[in-house]
C-alpha positions in Angstrom: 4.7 -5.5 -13.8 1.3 -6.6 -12.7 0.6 -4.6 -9.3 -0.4 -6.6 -5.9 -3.5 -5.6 -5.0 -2.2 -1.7 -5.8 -4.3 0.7 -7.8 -2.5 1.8 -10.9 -2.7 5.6 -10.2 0.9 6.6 -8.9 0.4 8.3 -5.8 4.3 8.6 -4.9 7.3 9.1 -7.3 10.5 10.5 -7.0 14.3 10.1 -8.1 17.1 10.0 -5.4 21.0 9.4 -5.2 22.3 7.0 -3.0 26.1 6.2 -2.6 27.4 3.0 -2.3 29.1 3.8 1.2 25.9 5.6 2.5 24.7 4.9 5.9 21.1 4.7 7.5 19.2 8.0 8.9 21.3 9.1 12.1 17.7 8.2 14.0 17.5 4.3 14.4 14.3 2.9 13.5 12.6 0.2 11.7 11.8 2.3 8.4 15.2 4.1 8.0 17.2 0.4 8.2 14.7 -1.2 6.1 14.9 1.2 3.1 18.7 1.4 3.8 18.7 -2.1 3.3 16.4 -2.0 0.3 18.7 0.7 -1.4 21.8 -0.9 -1.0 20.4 -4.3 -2.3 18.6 -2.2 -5.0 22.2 -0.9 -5.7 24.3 -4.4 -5.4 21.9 -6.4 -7.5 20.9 -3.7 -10.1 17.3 -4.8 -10.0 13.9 -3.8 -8.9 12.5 -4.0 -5.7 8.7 -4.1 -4.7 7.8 -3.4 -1.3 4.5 -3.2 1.3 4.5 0.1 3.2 2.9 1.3 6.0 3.7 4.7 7.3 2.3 6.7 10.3 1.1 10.0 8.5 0.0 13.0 11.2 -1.3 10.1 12.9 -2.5 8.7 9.7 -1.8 5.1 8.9 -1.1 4.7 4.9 -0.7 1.1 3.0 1.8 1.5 0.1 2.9 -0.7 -2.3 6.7 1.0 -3.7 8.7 0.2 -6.6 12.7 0.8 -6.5 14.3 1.0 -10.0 18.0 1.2 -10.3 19.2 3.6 -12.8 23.1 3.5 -12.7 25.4 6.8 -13.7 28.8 7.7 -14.8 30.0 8.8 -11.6 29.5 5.2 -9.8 26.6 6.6 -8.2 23.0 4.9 -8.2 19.1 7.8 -9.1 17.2 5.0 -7.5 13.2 5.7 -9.1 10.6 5.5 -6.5 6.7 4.8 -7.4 4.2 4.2 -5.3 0.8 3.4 -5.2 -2.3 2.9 -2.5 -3.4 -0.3 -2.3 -7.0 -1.1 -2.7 -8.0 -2.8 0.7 -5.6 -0.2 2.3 -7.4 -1.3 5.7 -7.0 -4.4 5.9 -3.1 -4.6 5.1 -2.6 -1.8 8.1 -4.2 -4.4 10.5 -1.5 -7.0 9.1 1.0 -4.7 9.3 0.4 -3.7 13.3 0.0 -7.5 14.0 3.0 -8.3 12.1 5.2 -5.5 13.6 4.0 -7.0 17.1 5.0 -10.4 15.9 8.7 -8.9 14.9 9.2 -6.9 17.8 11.7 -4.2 16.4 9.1 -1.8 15.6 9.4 1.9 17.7 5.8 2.8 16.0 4.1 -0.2 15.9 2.0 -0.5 12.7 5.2 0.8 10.3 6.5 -1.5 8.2 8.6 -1.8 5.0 8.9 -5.2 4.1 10.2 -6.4 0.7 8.0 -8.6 -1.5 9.7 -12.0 -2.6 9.0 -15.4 -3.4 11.9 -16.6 -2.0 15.2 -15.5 -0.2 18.3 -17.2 -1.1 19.4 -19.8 -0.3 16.0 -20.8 0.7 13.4 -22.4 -1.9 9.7 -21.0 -1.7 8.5 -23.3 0.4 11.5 -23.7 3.1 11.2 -19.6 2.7 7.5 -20.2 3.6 8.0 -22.0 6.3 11.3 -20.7 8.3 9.7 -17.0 7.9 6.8 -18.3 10.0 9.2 -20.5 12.4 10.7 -16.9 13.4 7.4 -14.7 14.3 7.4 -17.9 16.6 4.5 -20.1 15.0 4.2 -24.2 16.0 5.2 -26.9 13.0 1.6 -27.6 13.8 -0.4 -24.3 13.2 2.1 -23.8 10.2 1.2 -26.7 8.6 -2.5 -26.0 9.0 -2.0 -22.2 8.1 -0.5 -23.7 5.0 -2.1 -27.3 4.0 0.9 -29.3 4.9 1.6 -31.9 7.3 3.3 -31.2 10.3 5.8 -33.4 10.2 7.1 -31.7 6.8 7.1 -28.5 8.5 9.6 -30.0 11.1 11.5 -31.6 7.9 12.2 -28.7 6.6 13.3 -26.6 9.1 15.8 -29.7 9.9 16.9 -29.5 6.3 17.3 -25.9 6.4 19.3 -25.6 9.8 21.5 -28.1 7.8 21.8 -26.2 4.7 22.1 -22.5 6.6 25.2 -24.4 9.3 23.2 -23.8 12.2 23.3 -25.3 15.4 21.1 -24.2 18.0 17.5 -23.7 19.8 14.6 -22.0 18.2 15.1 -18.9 19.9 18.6 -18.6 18.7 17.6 -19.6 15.2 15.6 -17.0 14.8 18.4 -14.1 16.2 20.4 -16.2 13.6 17.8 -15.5 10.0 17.7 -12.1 11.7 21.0 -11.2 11.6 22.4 -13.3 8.8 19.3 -13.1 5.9 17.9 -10.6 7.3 14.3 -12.3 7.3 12.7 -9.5 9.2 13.1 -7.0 6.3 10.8 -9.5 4.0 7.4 -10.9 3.8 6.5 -14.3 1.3 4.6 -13.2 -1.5 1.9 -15.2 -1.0 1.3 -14.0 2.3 0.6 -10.4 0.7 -1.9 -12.4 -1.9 -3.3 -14.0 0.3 -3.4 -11.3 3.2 -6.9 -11.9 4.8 -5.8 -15.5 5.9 -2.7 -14.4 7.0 -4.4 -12.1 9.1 -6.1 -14.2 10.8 -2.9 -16.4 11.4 -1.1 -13.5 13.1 -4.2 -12.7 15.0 -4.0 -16.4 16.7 
């Protein structure tokens, strides 16, 4: 697996059980739903998940990149292998992930973050992925398109499409509660966003 911008020395590893009827941490927070929700979907699909961490450490921020490997046993239950590595321009992707965690608004430590990397999230293709992540941290069809070298009018094509193809009705604001709570939206973040993370940057600082 070729590492995003990660160093290739492992930093982080461990092996832990998880049940398939586990719940979250008893303390509700960002991180403890988001990994819940990684290890479940880590368990369900039975395949790797790469994620971009960023943990408050003794008042130490800390960019991670993890990697979640399934390894199923005998008694139904899931050793899910955690590696982790620090990514080189640790600095920069901490200032993306405070401005993003303001943008989402469902941080209680603003700065954490653990956000799976994908290309796309079904049912969405890349680009409706693309663009409908963006429509819900509340972006215009017309700074969208410019962020990503579209016309605008596409922008608003697809996220007409895509309300078709999720059966949704509704405002904007209620579209976004909706890829919230349905797909779960907030626990991702485009791959190409992470590639391309100093442009995105300076999109979230607009």
């Amino acid at each position: 697996m070729e590492l995003i911008g990660g160093i290739s020395t492992v930093c982080n590893h461990c092996d832990y059980r998880v049940s398939c009827g586990a719940s979250p941490l008893s303390e509700s927070s960002f991180l403890s739903e988001a990994s819940f929700f990684q290890d479940q979907l880590v368990i369900k699909d039975k395949a790797n998940i790469v994620s971009f961490n960023v943990q408050n450490y003794a008042s130490h921020f800390k960019a991670t990149l993890f990697l979640k490997t399934p390894m199923t046993q005998p008694d139904n239950k899931v050793f899910i292998k955690l590696s982790g590595w620090d990514f080189l321009e640790r600095k920069q992707l901490i200032d993306l992930a405070y401005l993003l965690s303001i943008k989402l608004k469902d941080h209680k430590c603003l700065g954490e973050t653990s956000l799976i990397i994908v290309n796309k999230v079904y049912p969405l293709t890349k680009r409706e992925f693309e663009i409908i992540y963006l429509i819900q941290l509340g972006y215009s069809a017309k700074l969208i398109a410019r962020y990503l070298g579209i016309n605008f009018t596409t922008v608003n094509d697809v996220v007409y499409k895509t309300k078709i193809k999720l059966c949704f009705s509704g405002n904007k604001k209620d579209f976004s509660k909706f890829l919230f709570e349905r797909y779960k939206l907030n626990f991702y973040i485009p791959e190409t966003f992470i590639l391309n993370h100093v442009n995105f940057t300076k999109l979230l600082l607009s």
